[in-house]
N, C-alpha and C positions, 0 to 999 in steps of 0.2 A: 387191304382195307383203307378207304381212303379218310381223312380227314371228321369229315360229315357223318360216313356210317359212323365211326368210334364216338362221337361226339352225341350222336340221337342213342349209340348204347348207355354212357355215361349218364344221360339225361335218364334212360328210361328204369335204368338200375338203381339209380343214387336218387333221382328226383320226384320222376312219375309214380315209381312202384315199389321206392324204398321200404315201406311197412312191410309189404309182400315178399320184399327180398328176406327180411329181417325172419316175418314168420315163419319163410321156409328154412333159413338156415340156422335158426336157435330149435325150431322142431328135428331138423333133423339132426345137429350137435348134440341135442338131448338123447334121441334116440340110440345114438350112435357110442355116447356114454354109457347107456343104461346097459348095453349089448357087452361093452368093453367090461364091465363094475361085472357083471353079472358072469363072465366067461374069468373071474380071477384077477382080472387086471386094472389098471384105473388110465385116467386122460387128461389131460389137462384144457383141452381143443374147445369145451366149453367156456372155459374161464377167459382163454386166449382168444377168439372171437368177442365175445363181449367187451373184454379191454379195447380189442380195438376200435368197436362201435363206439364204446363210453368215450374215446377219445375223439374221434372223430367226430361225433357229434355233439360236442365241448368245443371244439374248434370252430366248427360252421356256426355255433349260436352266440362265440365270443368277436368272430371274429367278420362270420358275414352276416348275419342276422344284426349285431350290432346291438341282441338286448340284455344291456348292462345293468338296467335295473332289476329287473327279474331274476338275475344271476345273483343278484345281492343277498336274497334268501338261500340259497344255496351256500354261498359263502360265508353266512352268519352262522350254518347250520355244519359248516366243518370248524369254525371257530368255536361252537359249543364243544362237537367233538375233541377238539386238540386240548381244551381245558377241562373238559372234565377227564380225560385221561391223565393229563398232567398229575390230576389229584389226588388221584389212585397208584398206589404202588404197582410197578410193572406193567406202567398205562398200554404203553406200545409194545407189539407185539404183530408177526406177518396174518396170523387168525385174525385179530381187533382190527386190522386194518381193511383188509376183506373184505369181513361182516360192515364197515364204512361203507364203503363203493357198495354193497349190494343196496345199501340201505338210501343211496345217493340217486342208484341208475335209472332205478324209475323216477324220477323228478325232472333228473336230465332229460329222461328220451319223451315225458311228458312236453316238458318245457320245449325240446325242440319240435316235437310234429304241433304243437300249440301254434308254432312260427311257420311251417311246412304247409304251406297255402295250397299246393298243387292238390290236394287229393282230390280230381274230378270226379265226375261220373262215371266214364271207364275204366279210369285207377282203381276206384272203390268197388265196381261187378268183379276187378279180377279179384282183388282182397279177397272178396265174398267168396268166391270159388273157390280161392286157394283154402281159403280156412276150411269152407264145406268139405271141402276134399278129404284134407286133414284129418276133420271131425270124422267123415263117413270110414275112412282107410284106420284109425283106431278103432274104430268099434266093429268094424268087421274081425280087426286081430283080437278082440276081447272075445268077440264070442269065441273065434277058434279057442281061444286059449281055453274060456271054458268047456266047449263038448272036448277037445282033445287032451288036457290036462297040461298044455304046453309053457313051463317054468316059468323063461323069458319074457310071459306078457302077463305074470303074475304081480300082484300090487305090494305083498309084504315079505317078497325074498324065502318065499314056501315055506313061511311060519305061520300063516291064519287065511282063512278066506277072501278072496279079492283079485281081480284080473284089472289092468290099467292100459293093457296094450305096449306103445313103445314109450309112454308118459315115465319116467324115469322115479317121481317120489307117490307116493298118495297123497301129500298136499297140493301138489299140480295138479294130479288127476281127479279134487274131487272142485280147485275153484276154473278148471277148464271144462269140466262139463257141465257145474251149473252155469257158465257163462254159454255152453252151448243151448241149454235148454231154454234160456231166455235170448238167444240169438236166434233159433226157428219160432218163438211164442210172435217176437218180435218180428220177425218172417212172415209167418203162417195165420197168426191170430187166430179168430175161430177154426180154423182148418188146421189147429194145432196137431189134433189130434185122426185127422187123415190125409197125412203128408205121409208117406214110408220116414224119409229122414229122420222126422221130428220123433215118431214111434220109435223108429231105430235104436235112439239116440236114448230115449226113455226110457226103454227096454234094458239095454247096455246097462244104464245106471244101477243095477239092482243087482250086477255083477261086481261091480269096481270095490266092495267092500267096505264103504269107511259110512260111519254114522252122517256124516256133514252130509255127504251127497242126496242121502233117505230123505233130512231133512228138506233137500233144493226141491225133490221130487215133490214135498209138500207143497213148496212155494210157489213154485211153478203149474201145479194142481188150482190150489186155488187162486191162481193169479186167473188163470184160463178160464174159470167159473165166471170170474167179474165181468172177464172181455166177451163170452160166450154168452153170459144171458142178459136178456136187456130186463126181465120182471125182476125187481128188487126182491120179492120173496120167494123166489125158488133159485137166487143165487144166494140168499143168505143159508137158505135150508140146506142147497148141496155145499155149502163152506160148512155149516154147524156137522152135519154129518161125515161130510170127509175130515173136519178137526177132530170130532169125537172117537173116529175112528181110525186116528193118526195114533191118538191119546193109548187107545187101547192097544196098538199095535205094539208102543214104548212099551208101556207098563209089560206083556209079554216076554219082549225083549231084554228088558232090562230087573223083573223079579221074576220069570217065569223059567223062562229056557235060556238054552246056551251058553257061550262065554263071555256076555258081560253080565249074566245074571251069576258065573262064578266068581266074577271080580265084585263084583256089589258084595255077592257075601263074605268074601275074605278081606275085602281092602276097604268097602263102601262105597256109596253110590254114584260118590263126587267123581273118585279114580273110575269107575266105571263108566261114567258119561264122559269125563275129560280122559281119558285114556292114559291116567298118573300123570298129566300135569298138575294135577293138582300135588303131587309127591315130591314132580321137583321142581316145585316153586317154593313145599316149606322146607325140604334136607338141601336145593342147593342155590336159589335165587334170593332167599333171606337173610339165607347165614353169609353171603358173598357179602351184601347188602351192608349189612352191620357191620362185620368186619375191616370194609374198606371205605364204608361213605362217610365224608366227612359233610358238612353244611351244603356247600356248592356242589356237588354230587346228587344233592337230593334234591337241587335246580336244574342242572344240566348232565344229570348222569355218570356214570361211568364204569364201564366190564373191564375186569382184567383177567376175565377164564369164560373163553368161550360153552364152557361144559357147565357152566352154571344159570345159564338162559333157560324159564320153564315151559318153552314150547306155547306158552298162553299170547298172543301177539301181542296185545295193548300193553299186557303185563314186560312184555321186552322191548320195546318199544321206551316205556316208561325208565326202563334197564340201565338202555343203552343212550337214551337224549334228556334223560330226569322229568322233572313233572311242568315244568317252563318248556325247555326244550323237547320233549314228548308231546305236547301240544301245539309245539308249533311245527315242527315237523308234520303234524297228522291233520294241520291245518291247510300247507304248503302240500302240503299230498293232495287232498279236495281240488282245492280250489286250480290245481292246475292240471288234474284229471277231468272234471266237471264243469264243462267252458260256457255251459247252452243253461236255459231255463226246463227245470226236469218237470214232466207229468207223473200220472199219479203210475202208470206202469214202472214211470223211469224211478220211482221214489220207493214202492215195493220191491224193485232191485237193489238197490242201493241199502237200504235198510237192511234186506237180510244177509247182503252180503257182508254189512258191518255185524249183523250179530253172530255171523261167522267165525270174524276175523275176534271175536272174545272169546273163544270158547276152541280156537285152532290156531296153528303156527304156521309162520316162515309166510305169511300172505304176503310181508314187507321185503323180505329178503330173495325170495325167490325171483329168479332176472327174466325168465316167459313170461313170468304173469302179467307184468304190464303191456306185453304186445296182444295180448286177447282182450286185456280191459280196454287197450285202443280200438281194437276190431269190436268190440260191443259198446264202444262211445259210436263210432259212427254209425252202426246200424240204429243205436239210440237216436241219432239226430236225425235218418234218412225216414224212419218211420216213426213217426210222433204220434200217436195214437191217446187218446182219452177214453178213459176206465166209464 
């Protein structure tokens, strides 16, 4: 291999097609974990990949990109960290440290493809492909898993109902398929709903098991009514009729049958919509709280037990950066995920994926989820569409 090939590999690996690279190989680290967790054993192969991207591309934006100012929030936002642990007995710790970088990596890998100028038009069909791929090759393993009952592509570790494929948590597998549902809406528009894919993918969702997802399948319901009809009164009437009929489907769900209608009657309705986060935010996010926070804690935060976080995001978020630094962290999250002028499609996304992120965990800490929010930023910008 001489010179030039290696050199167009390095370009098309690192440069042209790094997102691509990225999704394939944190998809498949995950999967490859989930296999490992699941067969008895554990790995570390996920962590160790990531480390090394996080560093890597910390390097290239410190040191060839050359953007220092940008990096300054970043570095404000590990000085909050470093002192609000200070203040807290047993600040530091290898868990507290961790849950940093997790909380760090999407900003970095935000802030660097922000600088990553290359994604052209070829770069971005393979993206698409590759993700399509992705998306279509899970939900083909969802279904098997449900006609055949096969463990490993179960969502809750064979304790409740739900298939996720090779998606390793239920909170990946339910903000990566509503990012897929609005990545074919966004594809397909009116022909939302006679694409196979986009069906597919629809379909699937009502296997994966977790309430969040029911709800994407709302949004994206009637996101498709606004795009689909042009008469203002018979897109309102099929929105009034599919909310009324959303409404009634909850109410079923949640006072009539099953098992969150037996947790509504033993625990209440809060633990049964929030699936007892609401339990441990008051027996172990509060009493952490009071315990260790002193003034400046309740500025810039700070955990000293990772088993005391209540799975509520904003609520750990708040946790772990305090109510100064929780807000600027969630500001610094935006504004360098979000680079373009959004439409009214891109604002109905965004919106319920924040009222998600109230009411479910780990959207901040999980280290995939920012390579699909990248891959649904550029389909956001490549199809710009008005509701």
């Amino acid at each position: 291999m001489n010179n030039k090939t290696f050199k167009n590999i390095i370009n098309w690996v690192f440069i042209d097609n790094f997102l691509s690279v990225l999704l394939i190989v944190f998809f498949c680290s995950e999967a490859f974990g989930k296999i490992i967790y699941l067969s008895g054993s554990d790995t570390n192969i996920q962590s160790a990949i990531k480390v090394v991207v996080l560093i890597f591309i910390t390097f290239k934006i410190i040191f060839y990109y050359k953007k220092y100012f940008h990096f300054l929030s970043i570095i404000g936002l590990s000085i909050c960290f470093l002192m609000g642990q200070y203040f807290i007995p047993d600040g530091f710790s290898t868990n507290i440290i961790v849950l940093f970088l997790r909380y760090i990596f999407p900003l970095i890998l935000f802030l660097y493809f922000n600088n990553h100028l290359i994604i052209n038009e070829s770069s971005k069909k393979l993206l698409f492909k590759f993700f399509e791929a992705i998306i279509i090759l899970n939900s083909f393993l969802i279904v098997f898993g449900f006609l055949f009952k096969i463990q490993i592509f179960e969502t809750y570790e064979f304790s409740r109902f739900g298939y996720n494929g090779l998606l390793r948590t239920s909170t990946t597998s339910t903000y990566f398929y509503l990012i897929s549902l609005f990545y074919f809406l966004y594809s397909y528009k009116e022909q939302f709903f006679n694409k196979w894919k986009s069906i597919l993918v629809f379909i699937v969702c009502f296997f994966i098991g977790t309430k969040s997802i029911y709800l994407g399948l709302s949004a994206v319901t009637l996101t498709y009514f606004f795009i689909r009809y042009k008469n203002y009164k018979k897109k309102y009437l099929l929105s009034f009729v599919f909310v009324l009929t959303t409404f009634i489907l909850g109410y079923l769900l949640f006072f009539e049958f099953g098992q969150f209608n037996h947790i509504r009657q033993s625990d209440g309705l809060a633990s049964s919509i929030l699936s007892y986060r609401d339990q441990l935010f008051l027996n172990n996010t509060l009493p952490n709280i009071k315990q260790n926070w002193s003034f400046i804690n309740y500025l810039i935060g700070g955990l000293n037990n990772i088993n005391a976080r209540s799975q509520l995001d904003i609520t750990d978020v708040i946790h772990f950066w305090g109510f100064l630094g929780g807000a600027f962290y969630l500001f610094i999250y935006y504004k360098f995920l979000i680079t373009f002028k959004l439409v009214r499609i891109d604002l109905i996304f965004i919106v319920f994926l924040i009222f998600l992120i109230f009411f479910a965990g780990n959207f901040f800490t999980y280290t995939t989820i920012p390579i699909y929010l990248l891959i649904i930023r550029e389909k956001m910008q490549s199809y710009t569409y008005y509701l």
